[in-house]
C-alpha positions as CSV (number, residue, x, y, z in Angstrom):
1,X,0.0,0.0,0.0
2,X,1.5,3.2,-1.1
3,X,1.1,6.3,1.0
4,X,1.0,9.0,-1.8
5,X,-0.5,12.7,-0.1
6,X,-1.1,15.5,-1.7
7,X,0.7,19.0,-0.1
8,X,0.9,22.3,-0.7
9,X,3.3,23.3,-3.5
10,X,5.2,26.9,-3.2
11,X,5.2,27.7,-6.6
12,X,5.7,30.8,-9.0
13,X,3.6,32.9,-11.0
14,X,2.2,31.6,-13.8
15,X,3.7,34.7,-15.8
16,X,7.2,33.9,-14.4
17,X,7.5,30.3,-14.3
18,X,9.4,29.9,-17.3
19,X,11.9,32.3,-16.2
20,X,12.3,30.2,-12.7
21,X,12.3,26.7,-14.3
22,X,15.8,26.0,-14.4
23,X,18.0,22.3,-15.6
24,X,20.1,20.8,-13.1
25,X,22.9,22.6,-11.7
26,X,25.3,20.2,-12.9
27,X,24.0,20.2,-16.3
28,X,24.9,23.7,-17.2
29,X,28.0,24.2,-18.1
30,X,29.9,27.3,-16.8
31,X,29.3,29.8,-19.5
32,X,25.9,28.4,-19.5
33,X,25.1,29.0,-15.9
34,X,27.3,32.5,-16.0
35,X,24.8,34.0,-19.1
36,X,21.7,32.6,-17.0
37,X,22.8,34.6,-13.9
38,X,23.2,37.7,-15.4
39,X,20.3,38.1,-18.0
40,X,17.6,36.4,-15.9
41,X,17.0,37.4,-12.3
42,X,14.2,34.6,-11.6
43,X,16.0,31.9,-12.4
44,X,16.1,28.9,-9.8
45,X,19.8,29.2,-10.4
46,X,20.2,32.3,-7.9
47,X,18.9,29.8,-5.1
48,X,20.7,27.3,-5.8
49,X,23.9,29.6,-6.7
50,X,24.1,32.0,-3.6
51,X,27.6,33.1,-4.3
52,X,26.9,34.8,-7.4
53,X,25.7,37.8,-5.3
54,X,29.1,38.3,-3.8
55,X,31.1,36.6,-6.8
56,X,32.6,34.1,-4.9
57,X,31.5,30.1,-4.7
58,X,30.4,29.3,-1.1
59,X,30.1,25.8,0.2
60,X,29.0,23.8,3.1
61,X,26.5,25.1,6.0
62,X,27.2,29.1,4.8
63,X,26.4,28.5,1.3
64,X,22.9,26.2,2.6
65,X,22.0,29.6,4.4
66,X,22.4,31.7,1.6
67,X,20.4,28.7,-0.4
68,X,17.5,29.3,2.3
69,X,17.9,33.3,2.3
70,X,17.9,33.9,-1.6
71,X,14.7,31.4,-1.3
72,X,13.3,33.5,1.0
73,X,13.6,36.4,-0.5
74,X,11.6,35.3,-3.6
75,X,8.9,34.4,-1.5
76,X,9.2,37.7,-0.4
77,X,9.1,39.5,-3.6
78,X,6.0,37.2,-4.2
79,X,8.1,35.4,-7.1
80,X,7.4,32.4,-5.0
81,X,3.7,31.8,-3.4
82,X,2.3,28.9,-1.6
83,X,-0.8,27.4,-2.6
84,X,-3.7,27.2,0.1
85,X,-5.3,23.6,-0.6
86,X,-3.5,20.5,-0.4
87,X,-2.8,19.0,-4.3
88,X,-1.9,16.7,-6.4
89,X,0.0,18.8,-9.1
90,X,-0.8,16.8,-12.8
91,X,2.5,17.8,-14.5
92,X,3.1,17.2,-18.5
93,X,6.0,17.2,-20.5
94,X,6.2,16.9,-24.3
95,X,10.0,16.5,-25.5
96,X,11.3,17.6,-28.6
97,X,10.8,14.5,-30.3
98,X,7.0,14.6,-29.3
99,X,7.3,12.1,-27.0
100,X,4.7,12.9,-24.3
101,X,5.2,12.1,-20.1
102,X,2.4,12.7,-17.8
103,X,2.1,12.3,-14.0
104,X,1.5,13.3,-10.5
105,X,3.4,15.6,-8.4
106,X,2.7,14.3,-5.1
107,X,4.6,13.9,-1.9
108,X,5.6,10.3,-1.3
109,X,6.2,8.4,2.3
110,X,9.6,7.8,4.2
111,X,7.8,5.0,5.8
112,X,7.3,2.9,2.7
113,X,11.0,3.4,1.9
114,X,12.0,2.0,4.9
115,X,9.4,-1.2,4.3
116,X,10.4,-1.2,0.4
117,X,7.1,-0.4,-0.3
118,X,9.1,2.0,-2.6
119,X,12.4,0.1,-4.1
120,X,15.8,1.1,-5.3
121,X,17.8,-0.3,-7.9
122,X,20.7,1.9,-7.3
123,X,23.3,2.3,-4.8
124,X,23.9,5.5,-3.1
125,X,27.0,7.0,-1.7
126,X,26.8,7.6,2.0
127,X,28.8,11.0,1.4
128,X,26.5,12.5,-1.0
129,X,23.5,11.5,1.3
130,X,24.6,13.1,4.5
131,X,25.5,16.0,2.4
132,X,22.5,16.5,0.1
133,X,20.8,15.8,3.9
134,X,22.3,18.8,5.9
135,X,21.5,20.9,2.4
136,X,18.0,19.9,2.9
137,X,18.0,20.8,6.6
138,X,19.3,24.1,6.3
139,X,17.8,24.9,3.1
140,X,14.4,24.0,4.2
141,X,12.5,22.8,0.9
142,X,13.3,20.1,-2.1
143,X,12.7,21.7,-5.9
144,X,13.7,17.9,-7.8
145,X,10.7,15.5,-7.1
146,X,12.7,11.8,-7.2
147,X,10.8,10.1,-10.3
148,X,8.7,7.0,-9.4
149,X,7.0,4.9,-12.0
150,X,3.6,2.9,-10.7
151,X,2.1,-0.3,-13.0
152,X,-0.3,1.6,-15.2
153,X,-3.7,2.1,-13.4
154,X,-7.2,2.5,-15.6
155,X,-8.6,4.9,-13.0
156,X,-5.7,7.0,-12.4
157,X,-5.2,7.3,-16.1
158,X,-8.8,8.5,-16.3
159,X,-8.5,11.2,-13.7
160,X,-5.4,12.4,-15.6
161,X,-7.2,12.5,-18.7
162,X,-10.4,14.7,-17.1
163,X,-8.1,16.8,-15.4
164,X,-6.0,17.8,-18.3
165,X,-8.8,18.4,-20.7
166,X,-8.9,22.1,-18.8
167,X,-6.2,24.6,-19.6
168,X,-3.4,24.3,-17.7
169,X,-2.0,26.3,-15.4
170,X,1.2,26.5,-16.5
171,X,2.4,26.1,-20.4
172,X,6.3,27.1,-21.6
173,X,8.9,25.6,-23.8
174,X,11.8,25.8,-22.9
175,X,15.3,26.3,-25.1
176,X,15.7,22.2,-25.2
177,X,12.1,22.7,-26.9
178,X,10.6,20.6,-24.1
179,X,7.0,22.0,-23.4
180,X,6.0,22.0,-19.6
181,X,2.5,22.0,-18.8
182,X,0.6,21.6,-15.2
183,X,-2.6,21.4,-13.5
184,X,-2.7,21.7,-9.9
185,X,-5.5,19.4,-8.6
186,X,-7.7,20.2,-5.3
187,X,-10.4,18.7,-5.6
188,X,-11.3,16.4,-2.2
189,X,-13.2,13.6,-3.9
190,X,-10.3,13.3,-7.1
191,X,-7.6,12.9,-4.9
192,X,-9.3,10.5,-2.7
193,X,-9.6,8.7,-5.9
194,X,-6.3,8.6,-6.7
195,X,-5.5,7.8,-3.1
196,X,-7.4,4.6,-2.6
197,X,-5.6,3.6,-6.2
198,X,-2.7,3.8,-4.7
199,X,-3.9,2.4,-1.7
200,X,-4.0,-0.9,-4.0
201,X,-0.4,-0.8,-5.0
202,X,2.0,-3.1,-3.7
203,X,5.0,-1.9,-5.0
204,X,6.4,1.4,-6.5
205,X,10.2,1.9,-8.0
206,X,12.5,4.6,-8.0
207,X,13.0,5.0,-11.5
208,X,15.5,8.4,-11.0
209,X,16.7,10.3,-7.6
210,X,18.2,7.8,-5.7
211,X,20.3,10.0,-3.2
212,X,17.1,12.7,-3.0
213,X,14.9,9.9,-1.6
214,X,17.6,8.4,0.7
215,X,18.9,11.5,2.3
216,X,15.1,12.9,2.3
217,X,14.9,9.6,4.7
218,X,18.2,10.5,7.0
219,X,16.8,13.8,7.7
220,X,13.2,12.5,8.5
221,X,15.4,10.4,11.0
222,X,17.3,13.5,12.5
223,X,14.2,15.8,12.7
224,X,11.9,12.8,14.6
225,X,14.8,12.6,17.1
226,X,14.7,16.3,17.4
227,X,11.4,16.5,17.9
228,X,9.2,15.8,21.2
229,X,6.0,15.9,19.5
230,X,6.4,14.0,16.5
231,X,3.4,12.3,15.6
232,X,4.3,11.0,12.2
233,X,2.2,13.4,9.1
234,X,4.9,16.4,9.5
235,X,5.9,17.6,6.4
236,X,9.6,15.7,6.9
237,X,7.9,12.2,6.8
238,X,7.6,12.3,3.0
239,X,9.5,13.8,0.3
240,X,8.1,15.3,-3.1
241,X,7.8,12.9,-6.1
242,X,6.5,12.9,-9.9
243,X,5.0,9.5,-10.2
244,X,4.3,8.1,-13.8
245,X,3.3,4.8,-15.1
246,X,5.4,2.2,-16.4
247,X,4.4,3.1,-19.7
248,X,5.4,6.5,-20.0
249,X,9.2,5.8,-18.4
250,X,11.2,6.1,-21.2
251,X,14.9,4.1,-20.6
252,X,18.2,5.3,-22.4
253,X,21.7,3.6,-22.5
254,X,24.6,4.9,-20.7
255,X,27.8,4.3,-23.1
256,X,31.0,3.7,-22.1
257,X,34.5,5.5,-22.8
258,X,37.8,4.3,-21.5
259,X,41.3,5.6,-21.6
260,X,43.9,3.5,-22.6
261,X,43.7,-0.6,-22.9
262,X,45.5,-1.2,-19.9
263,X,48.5,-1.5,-21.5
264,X,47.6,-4.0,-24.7
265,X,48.1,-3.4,-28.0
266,X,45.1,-3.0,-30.5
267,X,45.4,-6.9,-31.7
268,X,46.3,-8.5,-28.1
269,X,43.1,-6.5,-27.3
270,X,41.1,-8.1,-29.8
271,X,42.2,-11.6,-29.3
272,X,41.2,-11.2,-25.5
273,X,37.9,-10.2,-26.5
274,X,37.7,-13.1,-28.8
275,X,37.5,-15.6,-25.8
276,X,33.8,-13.8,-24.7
277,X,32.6,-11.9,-28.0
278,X,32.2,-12.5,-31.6
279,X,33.7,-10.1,-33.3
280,X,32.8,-8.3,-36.4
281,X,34.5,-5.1,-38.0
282,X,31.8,-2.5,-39.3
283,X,34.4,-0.2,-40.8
284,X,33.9,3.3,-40.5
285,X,29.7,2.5,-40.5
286,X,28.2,4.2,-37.3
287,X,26.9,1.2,-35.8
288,X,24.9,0.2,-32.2
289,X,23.6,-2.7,-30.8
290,X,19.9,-3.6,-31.9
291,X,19.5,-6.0,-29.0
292,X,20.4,-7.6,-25.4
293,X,23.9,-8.7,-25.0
294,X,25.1,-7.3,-28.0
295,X,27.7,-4.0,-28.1
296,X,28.6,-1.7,-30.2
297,X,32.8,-0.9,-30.2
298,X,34.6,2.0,-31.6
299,X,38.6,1.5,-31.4
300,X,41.0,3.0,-34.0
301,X,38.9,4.7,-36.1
302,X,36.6,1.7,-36.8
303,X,33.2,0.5,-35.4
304,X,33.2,-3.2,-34.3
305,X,29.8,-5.4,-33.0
306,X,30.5,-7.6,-30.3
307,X,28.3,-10.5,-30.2
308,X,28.3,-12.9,-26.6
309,X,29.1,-16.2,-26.7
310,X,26.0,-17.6,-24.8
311,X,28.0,-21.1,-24.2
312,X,30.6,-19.3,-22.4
313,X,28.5,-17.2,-20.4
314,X,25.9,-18.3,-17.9
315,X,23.5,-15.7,-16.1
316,X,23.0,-16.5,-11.8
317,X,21.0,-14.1,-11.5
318,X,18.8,-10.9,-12.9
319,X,22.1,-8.6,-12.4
320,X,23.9,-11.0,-14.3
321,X,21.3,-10.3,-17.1
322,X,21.8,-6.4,-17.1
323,X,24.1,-5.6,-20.2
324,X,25.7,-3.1,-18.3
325,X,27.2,-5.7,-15.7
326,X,27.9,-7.4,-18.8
327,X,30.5,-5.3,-20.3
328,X,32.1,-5.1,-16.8
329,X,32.1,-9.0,-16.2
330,X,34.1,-9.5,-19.3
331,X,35.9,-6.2,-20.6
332,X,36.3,-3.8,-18.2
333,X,37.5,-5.4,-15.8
334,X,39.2,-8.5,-16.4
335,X,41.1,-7.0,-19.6
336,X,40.9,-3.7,-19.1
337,X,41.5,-3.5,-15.2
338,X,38.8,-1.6,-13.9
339,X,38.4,-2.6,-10.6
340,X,35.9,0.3,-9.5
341,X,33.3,2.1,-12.0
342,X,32.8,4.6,-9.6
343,X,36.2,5.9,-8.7
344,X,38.1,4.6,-11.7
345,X,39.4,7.8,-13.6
346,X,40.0,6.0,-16.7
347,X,36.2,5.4,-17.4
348,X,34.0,8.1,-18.5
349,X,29.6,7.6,-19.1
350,X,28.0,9.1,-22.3
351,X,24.3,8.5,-22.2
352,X,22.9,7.4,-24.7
353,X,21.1,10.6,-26.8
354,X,24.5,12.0,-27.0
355,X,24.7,8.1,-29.3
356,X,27.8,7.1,-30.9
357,X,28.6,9.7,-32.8
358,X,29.2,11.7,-29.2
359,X,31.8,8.6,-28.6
360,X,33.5,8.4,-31.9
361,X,33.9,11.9,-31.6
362,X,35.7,11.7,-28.4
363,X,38.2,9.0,-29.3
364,X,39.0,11.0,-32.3
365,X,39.8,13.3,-30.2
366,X,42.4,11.3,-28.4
367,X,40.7,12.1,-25.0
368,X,39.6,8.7,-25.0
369,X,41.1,5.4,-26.8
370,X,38.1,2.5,-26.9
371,X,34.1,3.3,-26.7
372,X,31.3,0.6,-26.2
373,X,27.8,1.1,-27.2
374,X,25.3,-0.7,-24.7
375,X,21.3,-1.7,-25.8
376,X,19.1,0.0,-22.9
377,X,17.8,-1.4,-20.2
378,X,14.0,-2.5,-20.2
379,X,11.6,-1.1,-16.9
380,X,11.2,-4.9,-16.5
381,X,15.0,-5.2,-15.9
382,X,15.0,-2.5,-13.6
383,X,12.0,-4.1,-11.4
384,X,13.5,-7.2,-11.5
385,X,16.8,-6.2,-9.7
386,X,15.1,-4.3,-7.4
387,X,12.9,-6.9,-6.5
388,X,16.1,-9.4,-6.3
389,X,17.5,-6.7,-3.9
390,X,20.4,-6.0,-6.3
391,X,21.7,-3.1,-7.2
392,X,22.8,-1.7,-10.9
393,X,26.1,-0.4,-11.6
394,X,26.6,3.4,-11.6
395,X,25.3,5.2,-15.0
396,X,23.5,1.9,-16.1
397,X,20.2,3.7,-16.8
398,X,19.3,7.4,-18.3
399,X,16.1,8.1,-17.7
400,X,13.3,10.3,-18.4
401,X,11.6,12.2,-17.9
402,X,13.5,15.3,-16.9
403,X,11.6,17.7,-14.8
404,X,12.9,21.5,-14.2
405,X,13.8,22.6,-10.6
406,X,11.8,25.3,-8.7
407,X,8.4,24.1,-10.5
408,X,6.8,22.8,-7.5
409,X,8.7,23.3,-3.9
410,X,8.1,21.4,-1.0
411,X,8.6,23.0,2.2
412,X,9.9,20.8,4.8
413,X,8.0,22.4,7.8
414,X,4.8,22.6,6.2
């Protein structure tokens, strides 16, 4: 049984919300993130990018302050305002290629991480949680809902369907050409719909946001300890989430690029694949895998397909199956020495809309000397492991959709 509330969203404007919505922070690159500072005063980026005002980067519990102050202060300026009803929030996004995503904004329970309710196929770094956790605690509010996927539900669908035949709240495209739409949903007897439906559900998975869900969970921990009269529906007992169904969860590869063949030549490196792979040369043909267990190779200037022996390779379990603990199994690290993916300096991830043409590109370039395309991994895969209890390697899945930051906010001491 899935405890999925609606809460009140802080959210802007509709006439500036497509000035707030921002990427990732990571996902700009400097120049990028520089241009957006100074020609666009509502963007998210001044939260989440305190220093600017004083020109200087600022980390740790100072820079968490400034988060929670610049946040402030566009509540203040009534850039940022907080809705009165509790909602669902019925978000939409159409990508550039017309594919379309459509969910719930909701905010989901610590509870039913902790009873795997809600599963994980990913690991986490305890680092990055206790960090991203103190952010959270200073800062006060979470902008990134972590991105569930349900099994597809008739009724739910239905709601969605009602809902969205209104005009939306919101509507903007942004430069990627993306268009955003949502519909914040109050109605009492709706959401009790969509509550007993996911009442029904067993299971949930965390399709993206690993690390947002698990440190959302260490500080629901810390702030129960802290306080006397915690009686379990406080804001910190769930963390914001955009919940879609299986259907709509589009997968992508992550490729591979490695530096160097740990000291082999190009032919010993080829006869060592021999012993797993069929080998193939494509020639200068931009080719990837059309199936499972099949990979895609760029190495001196040519394209190779790589098929598995089968006979040589037996699958224990539904890890064993995932193409991307595949290619570690029998290239990466028992010929080309990589002992660690996630610390290893010699490996580098490409997902897979950047394709093989990104790779090629970068092995021409001689920052990298071998490339391996993967086939993506199926939402099937994904609940299998985390049903298994297994965990993927690092950059095994790209996934979207991508949602924009500072869209819907969840306050943390609602």
């Amino acid at each position: 049984m899935a405890k999925i509330h609606p809460f009140k969203a802080v959210r802007a404007t509709r006439d500036k919300v497509s000035l707030v919505a921002a990427r990732s922070y990571q996902s700009y690159t400097a120049a990028e993130r520089e241009a957006r500072l100074d020609h666009n005063p509502y963007s998210f980026l001044h939260i989440v990018n305190p220093g600017y005002k004083y020109q200087k980067e600022i980390s740790g519990e100072a820079g968490y302050q400034l988060v929670r102050n610049r946040y402030l202060e566009f509540k203040e300026d009534q850039i940022f305002i907080q809705d009165k009803t509790p909602s669902y929030y019925i978000y939409k996004i159409v990508n550039r290629e017309q594919h379309s995503f459509c969910g719930i904004v909701a905010a989901a329970s610590v509870d039913d991480y902790h009873a795997d309710v809600i599963k994980k196929h990913e690991d986490t770094l305890q680092d990055r949680e206790v960090i991203f956790k103190e952010y959270l605690k200073t800062a006060g509010f979470n902008a990134e809902p972590v991105l569930l996927t349900y099994p597809d539900n008739d009724v739910i669908s239905e709601i969605i369907q009602f809902v969205t035949k209104d005009r939306a709240e919101y509507e903007f495209t942004t430069t990627y050409r993306d268009t955003h739409y949502l519909w914040p949903l109050s109605d009492s007897n709706l959401i009790e719909k969509i509550q007993l439906e996911f009442d029904k559900i067993e299971t949930i998975y965390i399709a993206d946001g690993h690390h947002r869900s698990s440190s959302s969970c260490l500080l629901a921990a810390d702030l129960k300890e802290e306080n006397k009269q915690h009686h379990g529906e406080e804001a910190y007992n769930y963390f914001m989430s955009y919940l879609i169904p299986e259907s709509e969860l589009q997968i992508h590869e992550f490729n591979r690029l490695v530096k160097g063949l740990n000291g082999l030549n190009k032919e010993e490196f080829l006869i060592k694949l021999d012993t797993s792979f069929r080998i193939e040369n494509r020639g200068i043909e931009v080719y990837k895998p059309s199936k499972p267990h099949h990979f895609s190779m760029y190495l001196d200037g040519e394209f190779y397909s790589l098929y598995l022996r089968k006979t040589l390779y037996t699958f224990e379990n539904s890890l064993e199956e995932l193409d991307a603990q595949l290619l570690f199994k029998t290239i990466l690290n028992p010929i080309l020495g990589i002992k660690d993916l996630r610390s290893d300096d010699r490996i580098a991830y490409a997902h897979g809309k950047l394709d093989m043409v990104y790779v090629k590109s970068k092995i021409d370039a001689d920052e990298f000397q071998v490339g391996f395309g993967l086939f993506p991994a199926s939402v099937n895969q994904m609940k299998k492991i985390a049903d298994d209890g297994l965990t993927m390697p690092p950059k095994s899945t790209y996934i979207e959709p991508k949602l924009r930051s500072g869209v819907t906010i969840y306050e943390l001491k609602q």
